[in-house]
C-alpha positions, 0 to 999 in steps of 0.5 A: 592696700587700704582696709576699705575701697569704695569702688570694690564695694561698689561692683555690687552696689544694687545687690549691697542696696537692696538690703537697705531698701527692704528694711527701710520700707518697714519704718517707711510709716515713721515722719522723723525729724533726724536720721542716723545712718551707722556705718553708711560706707559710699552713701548707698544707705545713706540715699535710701534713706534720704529718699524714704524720709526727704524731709528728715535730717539724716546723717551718715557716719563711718569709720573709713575716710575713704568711704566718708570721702566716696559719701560726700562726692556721690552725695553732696547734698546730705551730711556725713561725718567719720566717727568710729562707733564703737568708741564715739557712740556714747558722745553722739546726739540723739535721733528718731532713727537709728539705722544700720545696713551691713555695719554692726558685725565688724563692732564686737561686744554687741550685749553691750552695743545695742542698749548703748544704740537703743538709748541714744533714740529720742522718744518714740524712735526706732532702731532699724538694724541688717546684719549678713549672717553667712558663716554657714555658706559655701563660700565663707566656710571655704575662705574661714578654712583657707584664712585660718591656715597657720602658713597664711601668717594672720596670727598674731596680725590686727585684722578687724574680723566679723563678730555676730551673735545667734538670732536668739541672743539678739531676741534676748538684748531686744527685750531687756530694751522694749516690749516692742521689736520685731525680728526676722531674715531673709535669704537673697539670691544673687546671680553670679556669673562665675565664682569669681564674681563670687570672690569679688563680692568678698574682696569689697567685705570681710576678705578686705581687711586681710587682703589690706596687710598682705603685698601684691602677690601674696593678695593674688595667691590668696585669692586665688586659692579661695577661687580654686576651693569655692569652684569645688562646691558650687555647682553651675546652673543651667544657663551658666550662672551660679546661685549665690546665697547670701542670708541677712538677719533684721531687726526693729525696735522701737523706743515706747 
């Protein structure tokens, strides 16, 4: 099983998106000549992006072949190209925007990582970055819980996990870099028809990476013990849907 799917990703690809358009509309003002997309998966970023600012350059990268290779098809007319950031960063141009929905939380060391972004924008630029921050959800409590059971036998495997900072050491990195960012979060509310749904919106996420190293049927039994342990504590609505919150946190920076 790959670590990354596209069409998994993809099942929630307007709820995904959204993200990305409300973030983008907040440098909208800017007329940038070159655009950065990090980690711009299927290209779903990378489309917004396009359409915010049609007469820029902008160029999408990623990690995962499968999804530069899902970029490339749904997005023929733009530029992608496969690079890990947190090895290739310092070897990269520099851009007017540097933009990055949902991505950062899978590179660690982010004290170190958002200075190395900052600097690599041109004068007057900006860093327009969304990172989720759910581990105090319903859902991802559960999943944590069930993950880090010792019978599972995750220890000692490579599984890439999320690595994410409190708001308030974001403010600290923000400001040894500019006078001049703003931060702020925002909680969406997805309708969910079942739990279920809510584990597929996992699978295309951070369940994905452990679900990659297991075989067909441990991945089964494993999914299935988060479904069984999410319907314990979430309640359905009246109408028979369920309230799925999913909080992201923003922020811009601006190069003076």
């Amino acid at each position: 099983m790959s670590e990354w799917d596209s069409e998994q990703y993809l099942k929630f690809k307007n709820q995904r998106t959204q993200p990305a358009i409300d973030l983008a509309k907040r440098i909208a003002g800017k007329n940038p000549r070159t655009v950065l997309d990090v980690g711009c998966g299927p290209g779903n970023s990378t489309a917004v992006l396009k359409n915010t600012f049609p007469t820029a350059r902008v160029v999408g990268i990623d990690s995962s072949p499968e999804m530069i290779e899902k970029a490339k098809a749904s997005c023929p007319d733009m530029e992608f190209k496969l690079c890990d950031i947190a090895a290739d960063m310092e070897n990269l141009e520099s851009y007017d925007v540097i933009f990055s929905n949902a991505c950062l939380q899978w590179v660690p060391d982010h004290r170190a990582l958002i200075p190395v972004l900052f600097g690599k924008l041109n004068d007057d630029g900006v860093l327009a970055v969304q990172i989720p921050m759910n581990y105090k959800e319903p859902l991802f409590v559960v999943e944590n819980e069930i993950l880090s059971d010792p019978r599972r036998g995750f220890a000692g495997k490579e599984i890439r996990t999320i690595s994410t900072l409190p708001p308030e050491e974001y403010f600290d990195i923000l400001a040894s870099c500019t006078n001049d960012f703003d931060i702020w979060e925002t909680v969406y509310y997805h309708r969910m028809p079942s739990v279920k749904a809510m584990v597929e919106w996992i699978k295309g996420t951070n369940l994905r990476p452990y679900l990659s190293v297991l075989d067909e049927k441990n991945a089964a039994e494993l999914e299935a013990q988060i479904i069984a342990r999410a319907a314990e504590v979430y309640a359905k609505q009246k109408n028979g849907e369920y309230i799925f919150r999913f909080r992201r946190f923003f922020f811009i920076a601006r190069k003076e």
